[in-house]
Backbone as JSON, one array per atom type, in Angstrom:
{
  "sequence": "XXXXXXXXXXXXXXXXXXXXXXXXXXXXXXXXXXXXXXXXXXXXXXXXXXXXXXXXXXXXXXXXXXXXXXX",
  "N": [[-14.09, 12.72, 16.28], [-10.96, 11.52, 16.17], [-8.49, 9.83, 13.84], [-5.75, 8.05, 14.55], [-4.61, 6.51, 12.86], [-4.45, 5.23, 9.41], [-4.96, 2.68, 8.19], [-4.33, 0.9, 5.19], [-5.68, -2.12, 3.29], [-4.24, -5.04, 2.23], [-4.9, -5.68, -0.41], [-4.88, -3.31, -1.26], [-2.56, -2.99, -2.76], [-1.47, -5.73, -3.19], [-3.74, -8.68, -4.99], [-6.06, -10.99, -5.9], [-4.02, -14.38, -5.87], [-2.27, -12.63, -7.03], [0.86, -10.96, -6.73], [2.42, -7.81, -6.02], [3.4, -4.86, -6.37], [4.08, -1.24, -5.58], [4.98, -0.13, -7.86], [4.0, -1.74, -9.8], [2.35, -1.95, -13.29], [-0.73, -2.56, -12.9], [-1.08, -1.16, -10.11], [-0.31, 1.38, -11.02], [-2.2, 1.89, -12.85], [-4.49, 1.89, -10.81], [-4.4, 4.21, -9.12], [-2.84, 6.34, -10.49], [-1.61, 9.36, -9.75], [-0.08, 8.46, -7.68], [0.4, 7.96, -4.59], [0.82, 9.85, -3.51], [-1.07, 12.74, -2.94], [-3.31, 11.38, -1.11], [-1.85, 10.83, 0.88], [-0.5, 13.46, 1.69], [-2.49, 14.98, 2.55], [-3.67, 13.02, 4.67], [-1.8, 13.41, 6.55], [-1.66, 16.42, 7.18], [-4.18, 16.44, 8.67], [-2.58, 15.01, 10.76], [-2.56, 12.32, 10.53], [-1.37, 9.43, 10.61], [-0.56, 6.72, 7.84], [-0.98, 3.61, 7.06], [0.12, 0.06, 6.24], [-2.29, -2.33, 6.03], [-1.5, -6.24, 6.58], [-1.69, -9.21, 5.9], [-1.65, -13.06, 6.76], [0.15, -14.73, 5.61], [1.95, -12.66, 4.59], [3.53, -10.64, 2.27], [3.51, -11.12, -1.18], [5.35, -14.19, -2.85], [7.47, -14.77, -2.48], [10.69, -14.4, -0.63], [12.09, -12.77, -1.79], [10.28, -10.91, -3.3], [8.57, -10.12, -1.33], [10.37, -8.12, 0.49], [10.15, -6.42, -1.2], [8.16, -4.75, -1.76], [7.14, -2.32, -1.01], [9.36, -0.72, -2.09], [10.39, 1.9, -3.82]],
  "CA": [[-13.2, 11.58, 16.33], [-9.19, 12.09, 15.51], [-7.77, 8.61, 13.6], [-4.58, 8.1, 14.48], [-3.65, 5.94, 11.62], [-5.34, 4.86, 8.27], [-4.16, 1.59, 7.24], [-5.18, 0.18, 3.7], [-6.2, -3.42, 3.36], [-3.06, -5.66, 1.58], [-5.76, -5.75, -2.05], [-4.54, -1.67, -2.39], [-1.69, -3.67, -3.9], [-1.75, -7.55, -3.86], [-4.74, -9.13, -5.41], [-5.72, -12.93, -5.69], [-3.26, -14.44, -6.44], [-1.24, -11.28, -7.73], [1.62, -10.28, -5.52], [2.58, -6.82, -7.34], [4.41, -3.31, -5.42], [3.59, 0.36, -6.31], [5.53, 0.2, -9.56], [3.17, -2.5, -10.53], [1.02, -1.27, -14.05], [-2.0, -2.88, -11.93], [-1.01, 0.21, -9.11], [-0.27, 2.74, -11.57], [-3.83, 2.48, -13.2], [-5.61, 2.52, -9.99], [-3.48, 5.21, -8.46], [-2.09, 7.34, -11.82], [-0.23, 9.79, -9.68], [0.18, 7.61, -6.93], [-0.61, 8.25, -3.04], [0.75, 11.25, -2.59], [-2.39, 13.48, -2.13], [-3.15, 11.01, 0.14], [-0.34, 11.14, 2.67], [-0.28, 14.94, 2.49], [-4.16, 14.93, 3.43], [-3.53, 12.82, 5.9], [-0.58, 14.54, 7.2], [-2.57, 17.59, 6.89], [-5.32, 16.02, 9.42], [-2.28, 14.38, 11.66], [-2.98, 10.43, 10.52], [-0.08, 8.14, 9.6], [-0.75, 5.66, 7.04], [-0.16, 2.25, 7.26], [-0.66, -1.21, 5.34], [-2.39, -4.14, 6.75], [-0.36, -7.33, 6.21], [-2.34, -10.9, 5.68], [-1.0, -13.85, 7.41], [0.45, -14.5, 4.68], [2.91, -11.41, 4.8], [3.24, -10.3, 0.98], [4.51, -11.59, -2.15], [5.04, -15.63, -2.86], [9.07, -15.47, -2.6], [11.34, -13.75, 0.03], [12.62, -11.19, -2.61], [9.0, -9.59, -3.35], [8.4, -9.45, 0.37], [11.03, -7.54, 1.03], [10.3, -5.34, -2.0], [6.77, -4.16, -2.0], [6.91, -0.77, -1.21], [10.41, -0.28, -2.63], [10.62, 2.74, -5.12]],
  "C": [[-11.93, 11.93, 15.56], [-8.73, 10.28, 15.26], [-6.31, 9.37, 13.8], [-3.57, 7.68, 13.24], [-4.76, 5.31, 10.84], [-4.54, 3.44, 7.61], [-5.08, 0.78, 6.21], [-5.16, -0.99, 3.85], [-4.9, -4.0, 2.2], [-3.57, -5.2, 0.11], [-5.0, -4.28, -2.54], [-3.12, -1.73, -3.14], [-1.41, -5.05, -4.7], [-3.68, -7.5, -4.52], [-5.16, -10.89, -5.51], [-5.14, -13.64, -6.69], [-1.98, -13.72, -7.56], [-0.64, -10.54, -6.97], [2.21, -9.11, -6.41], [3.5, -5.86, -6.02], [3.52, -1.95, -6.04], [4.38, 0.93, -7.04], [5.28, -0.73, -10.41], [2.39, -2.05, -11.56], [0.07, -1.15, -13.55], [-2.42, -1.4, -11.16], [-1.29, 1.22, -9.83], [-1.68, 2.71, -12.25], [-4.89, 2.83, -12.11], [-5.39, 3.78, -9.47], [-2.67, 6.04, -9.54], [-0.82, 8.6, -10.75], [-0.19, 9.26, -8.02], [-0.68, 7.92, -5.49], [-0.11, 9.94, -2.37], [0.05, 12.62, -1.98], [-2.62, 12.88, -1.0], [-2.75, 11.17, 1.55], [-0.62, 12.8, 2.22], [-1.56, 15.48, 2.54], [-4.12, 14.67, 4.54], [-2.58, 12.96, 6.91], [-1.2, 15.54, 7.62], [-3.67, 17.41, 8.24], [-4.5, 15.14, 10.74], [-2.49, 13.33, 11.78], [-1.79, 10.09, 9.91], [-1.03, 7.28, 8.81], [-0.09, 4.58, 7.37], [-0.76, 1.39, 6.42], [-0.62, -2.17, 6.34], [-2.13, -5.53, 6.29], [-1.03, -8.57, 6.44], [-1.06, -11.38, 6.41], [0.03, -14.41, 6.68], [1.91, -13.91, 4.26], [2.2, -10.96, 2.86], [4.33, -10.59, -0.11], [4.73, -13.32, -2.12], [6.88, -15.85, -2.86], [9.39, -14.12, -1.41], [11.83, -12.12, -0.65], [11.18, -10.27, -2.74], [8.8, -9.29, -1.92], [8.99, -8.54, 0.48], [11.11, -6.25, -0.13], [8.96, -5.03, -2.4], [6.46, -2.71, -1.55], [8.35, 0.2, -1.06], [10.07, 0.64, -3.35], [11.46, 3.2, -6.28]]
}
């Protein structure tokens, strides 16, 4: 079986009630040097990454939305 794409579940950054990004402390302890093994694994194996997005979207104001996987 060949995935085309790996998409993480919203939680691998929000939480309940905790709209955060990946320059959140929260992130940086689960993730210390972030995702980039990751992606060049799954690069490596030909899978995009993606995030799956609640109904919701992400964040509780227009500005975090639009800045959650800012760097």
């Amino acid at each position: 079986m060949q995935l085309d794409i790996y998409a993480f579940d919203a939680g691998l950054i929000d939480g309940k009630n905790i709209y955060e990004s990946i320059n959140s402390q929260r992130f940086k302890n689960k993730f210390p040097k972030g995702l980039e093994s990751t992606y060049l694994k799954a690069k490596q194996n030909g899978v995009r990454l993606g995030l799956w997005g609640g109904p919701d979207g992400f964040g509780d104001t227009l500005e975090s939305a639009g800045n959650i996987l800012q760097t």
